[in-house]
C-alpha positions in Angstrom: 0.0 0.0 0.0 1.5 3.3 -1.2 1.2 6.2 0.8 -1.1 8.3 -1.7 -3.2 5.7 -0.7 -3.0 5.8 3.2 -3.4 9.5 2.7 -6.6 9.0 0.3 -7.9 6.1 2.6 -7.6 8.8 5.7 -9.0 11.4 3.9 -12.1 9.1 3.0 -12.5 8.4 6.8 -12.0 11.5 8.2 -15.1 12.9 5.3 -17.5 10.3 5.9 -16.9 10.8 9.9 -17.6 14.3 9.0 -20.4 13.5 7.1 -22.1 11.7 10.2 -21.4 14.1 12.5 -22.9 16.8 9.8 -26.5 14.0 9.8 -26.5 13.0 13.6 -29.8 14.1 15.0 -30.7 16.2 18.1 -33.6 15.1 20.0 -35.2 17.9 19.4 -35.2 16.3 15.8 -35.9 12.5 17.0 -39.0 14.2 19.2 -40.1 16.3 16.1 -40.3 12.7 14.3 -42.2 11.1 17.1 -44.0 14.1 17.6 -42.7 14.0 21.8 -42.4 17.4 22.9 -39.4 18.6 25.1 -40.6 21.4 27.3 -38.4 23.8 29.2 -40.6 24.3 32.4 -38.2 25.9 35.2 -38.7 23.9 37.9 -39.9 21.0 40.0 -43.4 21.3 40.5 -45.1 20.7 44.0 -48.0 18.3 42.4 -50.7 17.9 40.1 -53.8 18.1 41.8 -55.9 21.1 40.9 -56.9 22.0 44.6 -53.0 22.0 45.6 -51.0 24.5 44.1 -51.5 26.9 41.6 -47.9 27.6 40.6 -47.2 28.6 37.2 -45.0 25.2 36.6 -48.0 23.7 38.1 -50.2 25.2 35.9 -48.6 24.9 32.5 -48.4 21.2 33.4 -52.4 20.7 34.3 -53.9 22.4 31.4 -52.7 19.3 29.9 -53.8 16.8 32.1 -57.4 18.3 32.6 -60.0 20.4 30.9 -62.8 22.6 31.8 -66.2 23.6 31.0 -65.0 25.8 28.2 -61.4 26.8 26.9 -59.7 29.4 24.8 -59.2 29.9 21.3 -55.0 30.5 21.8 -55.3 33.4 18.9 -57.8 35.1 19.9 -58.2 34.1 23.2 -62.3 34.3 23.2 -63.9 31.7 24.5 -65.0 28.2 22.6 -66.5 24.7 23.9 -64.3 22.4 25.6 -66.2 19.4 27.9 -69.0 21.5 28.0 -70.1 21.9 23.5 -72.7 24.8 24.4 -74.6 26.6 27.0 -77.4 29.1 27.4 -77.4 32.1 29.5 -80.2 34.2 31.3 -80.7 37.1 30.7 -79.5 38.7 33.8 -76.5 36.8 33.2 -76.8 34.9 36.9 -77.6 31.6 35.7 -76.0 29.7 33.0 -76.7 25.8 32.4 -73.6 23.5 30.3 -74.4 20.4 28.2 -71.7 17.7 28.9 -70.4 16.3 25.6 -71.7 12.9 25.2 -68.4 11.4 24.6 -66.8 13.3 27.4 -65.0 11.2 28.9 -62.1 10.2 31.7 -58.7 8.9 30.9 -60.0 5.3 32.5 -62.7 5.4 30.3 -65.2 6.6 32.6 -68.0 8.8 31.4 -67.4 11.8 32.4 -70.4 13.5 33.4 -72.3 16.8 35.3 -72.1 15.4 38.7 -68.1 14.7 38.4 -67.7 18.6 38.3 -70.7 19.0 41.2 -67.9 16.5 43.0 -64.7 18.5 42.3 -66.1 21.6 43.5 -67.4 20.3 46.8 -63.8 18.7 47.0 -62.6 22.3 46.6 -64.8 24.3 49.0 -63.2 22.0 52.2 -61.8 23.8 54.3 -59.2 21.2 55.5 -57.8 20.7 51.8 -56.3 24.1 52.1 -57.2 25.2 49.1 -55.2 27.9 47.9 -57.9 28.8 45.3 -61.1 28.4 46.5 -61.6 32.4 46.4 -62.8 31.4 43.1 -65.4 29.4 43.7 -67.2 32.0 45.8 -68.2 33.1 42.2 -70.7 30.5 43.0 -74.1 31.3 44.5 -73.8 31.0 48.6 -70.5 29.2 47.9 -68.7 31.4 50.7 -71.3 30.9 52.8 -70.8 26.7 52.6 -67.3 27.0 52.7 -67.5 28.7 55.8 -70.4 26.4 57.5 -72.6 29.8 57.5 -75.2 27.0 55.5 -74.9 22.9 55.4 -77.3 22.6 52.9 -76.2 21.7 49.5 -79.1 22.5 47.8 -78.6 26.2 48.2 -75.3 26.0 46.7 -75.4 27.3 43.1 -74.1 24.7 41.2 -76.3 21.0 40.8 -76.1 18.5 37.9 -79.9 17.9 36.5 -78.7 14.9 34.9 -75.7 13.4 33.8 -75.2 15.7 30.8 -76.7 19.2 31.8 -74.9 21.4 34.6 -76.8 23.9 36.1 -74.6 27.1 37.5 -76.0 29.7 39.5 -74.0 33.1 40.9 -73.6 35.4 43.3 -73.2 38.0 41.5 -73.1 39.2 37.4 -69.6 38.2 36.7 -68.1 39.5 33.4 -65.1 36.8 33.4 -67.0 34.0 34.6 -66.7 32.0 31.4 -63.0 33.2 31.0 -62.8 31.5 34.7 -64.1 28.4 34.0 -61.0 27.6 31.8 -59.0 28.2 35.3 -57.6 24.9 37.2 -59.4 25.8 40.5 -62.7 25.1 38.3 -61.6 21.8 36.0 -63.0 18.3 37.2 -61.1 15.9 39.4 -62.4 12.1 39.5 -63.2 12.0 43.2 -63.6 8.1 43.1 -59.9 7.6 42.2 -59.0 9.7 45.2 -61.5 8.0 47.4 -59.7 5.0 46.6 -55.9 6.6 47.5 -57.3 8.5 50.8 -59.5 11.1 52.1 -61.0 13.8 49.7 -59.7 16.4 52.0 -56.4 15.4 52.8 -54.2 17.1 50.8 -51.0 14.6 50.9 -53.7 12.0 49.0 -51.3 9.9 46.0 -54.1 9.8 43.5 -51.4 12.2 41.5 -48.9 10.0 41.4 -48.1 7.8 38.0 -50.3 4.6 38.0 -52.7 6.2 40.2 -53.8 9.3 38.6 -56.5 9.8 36.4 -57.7 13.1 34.4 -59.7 14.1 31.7 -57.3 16.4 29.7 -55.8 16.1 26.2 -53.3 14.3 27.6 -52.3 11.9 31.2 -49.6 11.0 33.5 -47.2 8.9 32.0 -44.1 9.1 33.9 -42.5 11.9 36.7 -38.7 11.9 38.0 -38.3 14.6 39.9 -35.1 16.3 39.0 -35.4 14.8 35.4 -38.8 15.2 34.2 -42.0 14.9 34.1 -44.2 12.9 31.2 -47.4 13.3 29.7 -48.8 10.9 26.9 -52.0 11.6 24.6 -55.3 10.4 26.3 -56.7 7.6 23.8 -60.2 8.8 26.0 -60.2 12.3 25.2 -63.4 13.2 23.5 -61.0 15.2 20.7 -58.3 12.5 20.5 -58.4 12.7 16.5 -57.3 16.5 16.6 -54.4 15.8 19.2 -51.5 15.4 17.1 -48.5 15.6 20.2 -47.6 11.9 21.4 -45.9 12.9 24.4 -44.6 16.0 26.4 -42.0 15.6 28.5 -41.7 19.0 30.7 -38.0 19.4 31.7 -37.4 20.9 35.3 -34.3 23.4 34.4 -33.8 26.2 37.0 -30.8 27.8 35.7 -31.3 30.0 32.8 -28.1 29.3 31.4 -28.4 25.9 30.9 -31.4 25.9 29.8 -30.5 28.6 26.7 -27.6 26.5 26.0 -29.9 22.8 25.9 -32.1 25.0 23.6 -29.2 25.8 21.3 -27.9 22.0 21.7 -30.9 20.9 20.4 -31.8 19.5 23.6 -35.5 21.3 23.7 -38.3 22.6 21.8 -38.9 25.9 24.3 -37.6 27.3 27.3 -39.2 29.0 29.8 -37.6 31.8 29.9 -34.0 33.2 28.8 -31.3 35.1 30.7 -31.5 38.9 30.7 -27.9 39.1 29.7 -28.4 37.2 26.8 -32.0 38.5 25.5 -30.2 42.0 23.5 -28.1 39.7 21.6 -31.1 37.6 20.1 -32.7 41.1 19.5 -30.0 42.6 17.5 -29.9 39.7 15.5 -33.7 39.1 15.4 -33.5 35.4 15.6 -36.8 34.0 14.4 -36.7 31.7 17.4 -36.9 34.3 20.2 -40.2 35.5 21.6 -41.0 38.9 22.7 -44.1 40.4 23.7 -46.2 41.3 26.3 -47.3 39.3 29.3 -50.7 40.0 31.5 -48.3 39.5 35.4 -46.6 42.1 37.8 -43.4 41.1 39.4 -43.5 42.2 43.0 -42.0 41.8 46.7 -44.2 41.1 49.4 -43.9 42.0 53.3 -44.7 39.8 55.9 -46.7 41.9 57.8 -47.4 39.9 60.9 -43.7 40.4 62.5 -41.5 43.6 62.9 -40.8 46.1 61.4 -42.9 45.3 58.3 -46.0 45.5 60.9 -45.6 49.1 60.3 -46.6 50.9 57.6 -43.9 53.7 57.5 -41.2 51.0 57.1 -43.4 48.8 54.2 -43.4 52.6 52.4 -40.6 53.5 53.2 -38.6 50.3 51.2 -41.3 50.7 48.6 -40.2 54.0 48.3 -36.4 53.7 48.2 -36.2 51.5 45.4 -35.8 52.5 41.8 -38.2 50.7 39.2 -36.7 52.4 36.2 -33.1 52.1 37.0 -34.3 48.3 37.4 -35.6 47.6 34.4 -32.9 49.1 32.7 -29.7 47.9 34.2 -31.0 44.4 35.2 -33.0 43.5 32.4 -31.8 44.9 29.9 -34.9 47.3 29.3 -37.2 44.0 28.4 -39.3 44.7 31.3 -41.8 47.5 32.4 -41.6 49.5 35.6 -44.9 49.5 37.2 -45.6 51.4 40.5 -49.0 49.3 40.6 -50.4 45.7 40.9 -52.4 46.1 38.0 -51.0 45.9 34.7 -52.2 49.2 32.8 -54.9 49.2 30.4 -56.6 45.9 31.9 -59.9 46.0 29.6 -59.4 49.8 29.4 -58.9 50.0 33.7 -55.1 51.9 34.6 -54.5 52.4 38.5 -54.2 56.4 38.9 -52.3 55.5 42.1 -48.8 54.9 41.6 -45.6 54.3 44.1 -42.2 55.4 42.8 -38.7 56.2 43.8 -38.4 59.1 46.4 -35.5 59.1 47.9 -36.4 61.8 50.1 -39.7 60.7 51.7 -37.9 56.5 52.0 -35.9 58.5 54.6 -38.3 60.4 56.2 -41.0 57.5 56.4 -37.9 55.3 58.3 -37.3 57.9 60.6 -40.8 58.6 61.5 -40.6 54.8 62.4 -37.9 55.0 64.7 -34.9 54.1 62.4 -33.4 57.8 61.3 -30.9 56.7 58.6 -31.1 53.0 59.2 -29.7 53.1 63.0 -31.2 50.3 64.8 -32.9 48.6 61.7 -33.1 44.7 62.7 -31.7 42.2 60.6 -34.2 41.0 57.7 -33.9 39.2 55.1 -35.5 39.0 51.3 -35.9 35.4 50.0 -36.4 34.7 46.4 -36.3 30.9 44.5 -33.7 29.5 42.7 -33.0 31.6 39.7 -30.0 33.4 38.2 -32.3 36.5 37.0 -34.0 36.8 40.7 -31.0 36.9 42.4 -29.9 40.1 40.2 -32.9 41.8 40.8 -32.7 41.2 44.1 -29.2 42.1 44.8 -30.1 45.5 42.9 -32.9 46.2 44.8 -30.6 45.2 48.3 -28.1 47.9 47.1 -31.1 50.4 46.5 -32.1 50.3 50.3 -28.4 50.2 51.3 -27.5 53.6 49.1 -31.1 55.0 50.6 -32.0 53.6 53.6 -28.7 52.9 55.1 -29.8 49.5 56.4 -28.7 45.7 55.2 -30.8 42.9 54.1 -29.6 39.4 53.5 -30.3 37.6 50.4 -32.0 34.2 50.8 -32.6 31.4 48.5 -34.5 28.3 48.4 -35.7 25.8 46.0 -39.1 25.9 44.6 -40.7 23.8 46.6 -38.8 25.0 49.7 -40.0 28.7 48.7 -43.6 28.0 48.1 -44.2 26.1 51.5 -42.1 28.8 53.4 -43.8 32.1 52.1 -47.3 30.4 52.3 -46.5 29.9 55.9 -45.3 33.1 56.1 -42.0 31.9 57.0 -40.0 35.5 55.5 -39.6 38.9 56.0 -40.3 40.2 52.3 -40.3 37.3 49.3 -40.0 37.6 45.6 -43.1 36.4 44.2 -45.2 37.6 40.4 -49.2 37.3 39.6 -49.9 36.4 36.4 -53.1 37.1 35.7 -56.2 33.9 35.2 -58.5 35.9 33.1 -58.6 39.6 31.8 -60.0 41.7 35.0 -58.3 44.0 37.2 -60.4 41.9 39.9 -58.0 38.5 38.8 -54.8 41.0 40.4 -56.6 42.6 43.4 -58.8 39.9 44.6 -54.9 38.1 45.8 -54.9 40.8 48.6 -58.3 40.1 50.3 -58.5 38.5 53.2 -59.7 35.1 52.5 -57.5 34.9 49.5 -55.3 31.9 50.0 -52.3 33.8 47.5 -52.1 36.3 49.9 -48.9 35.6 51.0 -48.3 38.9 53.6 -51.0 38.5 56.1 -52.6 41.6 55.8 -56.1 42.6 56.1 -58.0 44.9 55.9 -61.6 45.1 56.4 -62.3 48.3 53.6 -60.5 46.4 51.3 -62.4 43.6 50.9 -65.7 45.6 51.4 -64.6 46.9 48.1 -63.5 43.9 46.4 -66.9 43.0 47.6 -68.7 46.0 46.3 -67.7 45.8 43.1 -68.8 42.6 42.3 -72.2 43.2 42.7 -71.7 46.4 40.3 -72.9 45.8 36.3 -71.9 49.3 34.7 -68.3 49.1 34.1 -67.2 52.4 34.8 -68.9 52.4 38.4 -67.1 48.6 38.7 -63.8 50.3 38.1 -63.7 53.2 40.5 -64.6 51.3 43.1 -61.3 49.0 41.9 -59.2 52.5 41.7 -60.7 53.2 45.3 -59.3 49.8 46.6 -56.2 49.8 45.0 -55.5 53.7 46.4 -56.1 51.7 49.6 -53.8 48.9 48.8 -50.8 51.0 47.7 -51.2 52.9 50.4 -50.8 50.4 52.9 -48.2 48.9 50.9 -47.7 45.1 51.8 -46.0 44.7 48.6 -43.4 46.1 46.8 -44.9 46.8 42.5 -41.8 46.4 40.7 -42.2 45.9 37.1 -44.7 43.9 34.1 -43.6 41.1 32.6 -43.1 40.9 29.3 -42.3 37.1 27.9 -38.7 36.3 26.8 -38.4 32.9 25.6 -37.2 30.6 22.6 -39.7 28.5 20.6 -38.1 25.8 18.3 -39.4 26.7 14.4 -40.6 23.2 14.7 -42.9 23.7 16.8 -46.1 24.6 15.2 -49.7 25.7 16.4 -48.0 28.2 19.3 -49.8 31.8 19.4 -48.6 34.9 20.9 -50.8 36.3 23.6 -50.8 38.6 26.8 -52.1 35.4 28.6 -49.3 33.5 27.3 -52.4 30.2 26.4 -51.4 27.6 24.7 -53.8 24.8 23.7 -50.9 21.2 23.9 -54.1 19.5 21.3 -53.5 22.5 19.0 -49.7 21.9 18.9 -47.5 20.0 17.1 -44.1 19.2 15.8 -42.8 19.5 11.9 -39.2 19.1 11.2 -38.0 22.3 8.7 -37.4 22.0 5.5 -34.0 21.4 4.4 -32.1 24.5 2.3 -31.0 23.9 -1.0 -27.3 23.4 -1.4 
């Protein structure tokens, strides 16, 4: 053998080795061929059940897994049939009755039928389940009233199956998102008899979630869940639309670290992220890569107090820090301008509703408030501490916002924090002194934002109360005219701000990467997404 031919021979090698390394497939591309989505979902969730948690993990994992009454049309976002294929209204709009699709059914095969969401709703309204949404069943005619053992008698509740297909729903008051509410996890059906069968209805460490056990009624059902690694969802062979569900599997990928998960996306290693680093998002902008997503998202990002301990039991001091910190130098510096300053809870122009009551920087008054309080430029200011979840992006923000009060307030507050799940059981135990936390909103209301600061509202996460406030909330409930509705919402939200047991800090805006092979994904304030409306098509290859 000469060595021209060695030489050849090696050349040969090293091409077709090139060539294979040019063809070998990502799994994004084996997924787009078996039409398995790979899903960038931040996190570890805390469960499954829709009476549990209503994290947005959580969330983006049920709406797969179970279905309401009615849904959303992703494009529009107006509402269309879902279990329920029509309705009729009265004309007061205070009693509505659903026909249950015939072929509704379970993802065990069982019919599903009117009584199964009579079932999940009583499930909801007991008290020892905890319930961290059942504010949104008092929708419900005398609902409240039940769930506080004011009444015992069922039949006064407004909701009663007549028969196994028709659902009769009374209310408390006119409610102009009602239908947008029923598409909202506190509302979907839970098969009660599967978690008779694991435990009590109303305990809320009951396995029915877990793989083998559960049982749903969405698009799609629990297939498989490692924490750490992920958690996977197969298509329902039940599902009354099965033909139109074109997804075999999702597998939602639990990837805190921003980072990594932009650089898996790049790899080829997912479909979507959940979000992207700040630091990385004015690169993508400049170079207006097709497969980053920008636009605007209906959520506030917010601190809040824990207002049951010192010093945030005072109000000088909760103003005082709201004061001292400055939104627009926020925005800008941390995230890159992506974000909007907001010195409300409300995100502006919420079906034409803007808070006229606004907290910004004042640097002047911050001091003033903390002396009033009995800490003249800081002296004597007890240790505190603000704890956010694991997150590249949160810690900036909050290290900015810790140098704010430092440069203002003269005082120190250590940075704390905790995984996910850690977070969520601490804060709802109100086990801080002021948390990182966001409220994205469930349907299009001002009321979805400043019903979370009432009282009874299990995603209050400060402990305050206030009696006016939730006579307002209240009050305008039971208003129709629109313009009335909303003062009495600018009247509560004066109220709330001025109390100030949280800290506005900016509106989201969504940031993400979406594979171009992933098809049937709208853009919309709500961020919806319908998983049967999605599905996976490899791109087309360039002509060389």
């Amino acid at each position: 053998m000469t060595i021209v031919t060695i030489v050849r021979g090696l050349f040969l090698a090293m091409v077709v080795s090139g060539l294979a390394a040019c063809e070998r497939k990502t799994l994004v591309d084996i997924g787009t061929e078996q039409q398995i989505l790979y899903f960038g979902n931040a996190t570890d969730v805390t469960g499954v059940d829709p009476h549990g948690t209503n994290g947005m993990p959580e969330q983006r994992i049920m709406m797969s897994l179970f279905e309401g009454l009615v849904a959303k049309d992703p494009k529009t976002l107006e509402i269309v049939p879902a279990v329920a294929d029509r309705w009729v209204v009265s004309a007061d709009n205070m009693t509505y009755v659903f026909h249950i699709r015939e072929n509704a059914k379970w993802s065990n095969g069982d019919p599903l039928t009117a009584h199964d969401f009579v079932n999940a709703w009583l499930r909801g309204l007991m008290p020892a389940l905890g319930n961290e949404t059942v504010t949104s069943l008092f929708v419900f005619k005398n609902a409240e009233k039940y769930y506080r053992r004011e009444i015992t008698d069922l039949s006064l509740v407004g909701f009663k199956a007549l028969d196994d297909h028709h659902l009769k729903i009374e209310l408390e008051n006119p409610t102009p998102y009602f239908l947008q509410l029923l598409d909202y996890l506190a509302l979907f059906p839970v098969h009660t008899a599967t978690i008779k069968q694991f435990g009590d209805l109303d305990d809320p460490a009951n396995p029915w979630t877990k793989p083998g056990n559960f049982v749903g009624n969405g698009a799609f059902t629990l297939k498989d869940w490692v924490p750490g690694r992920s958690l996977v969802v197969e298509k329902n062979p039940y599902y009354w639309d099965k033909d139109n569900v074109r997804l075999n599997e999702i597998h939602f990928m639990p990837i805190e670290q921003l980072l990594v998960e932009e650089r898996m996306f790049k790899a080829g290693h997912l479909h979507r992220t959940e979000w992207m680093p700040y630091a990385k998002m004015p690169v993508y902008r400049a170079n207006k890569d097709p497969e980053y997503n920008h636009y605007a998202y209906f959520a506030t990002y917010f601190y809040v107090f824990n207002v049951t301990k010192p010093p945030f039991d005072d109000v000088r001091v909760r103003r005082a820090l709201a004061y001292a910190v400055d939104r627009e130098m926020l925005v800008e510096s941390v995230t890159n301008g992506v974000q909007n300053a907001t010195g409300a809870l409300t995100p502006p122009n919420t079906l034409g509703y803007t808070s006229r009551s606004q907290i910004g920087f004042n640097a002047e008054k911050a001091r003033q408030l903390l002396a009033e309080a009995g800490y003249p430029n800081g002296k004597n200011f007890p240790a505190v501490e603000l704890t956010y979840n694991n997150s590249e992006d949160h810690r900036k923000i909050a290290e900015a916002v810790q140098q704010m009060w430092k440069k203002t307030l003269n005082i120190n507050v250590r940075l704390k924090n905790q995984e996910w799940k850690v977070f969520l059981y601490e804060i709802k135990n109100l086990n801080h002194n002021i948390a990182r936390t966001a409220w994205v909103g469930d349907y299009i209301d001002p009321n979805t934002f400043l019903e979370i600061f009432t009282s009874t509202s299990g995603d209050n996460k400060s402990g305050w109360k206030n009696n006016q406030y939730d006579s307002l909330i209240k009050q305008a409930a039971t208003i129709v005219n629109k313009e009335e509705r909303y003062e009495v919402f600018q009247k509560a939200e004066a109220l709330l701000l001025d109390e100030a047991p949280f800290i506005p800090l900016y509106n989201y805006t969504t940031n993400n990467l979406i594979s171009t092979q992933l098809k049937g994904y709208h853009q919309n304030i709500l961020d919806y997404y319908s998983y049967k409306n999605l599905y996976l098509e490899a791109n087309k290859a360039k002509a060389k």
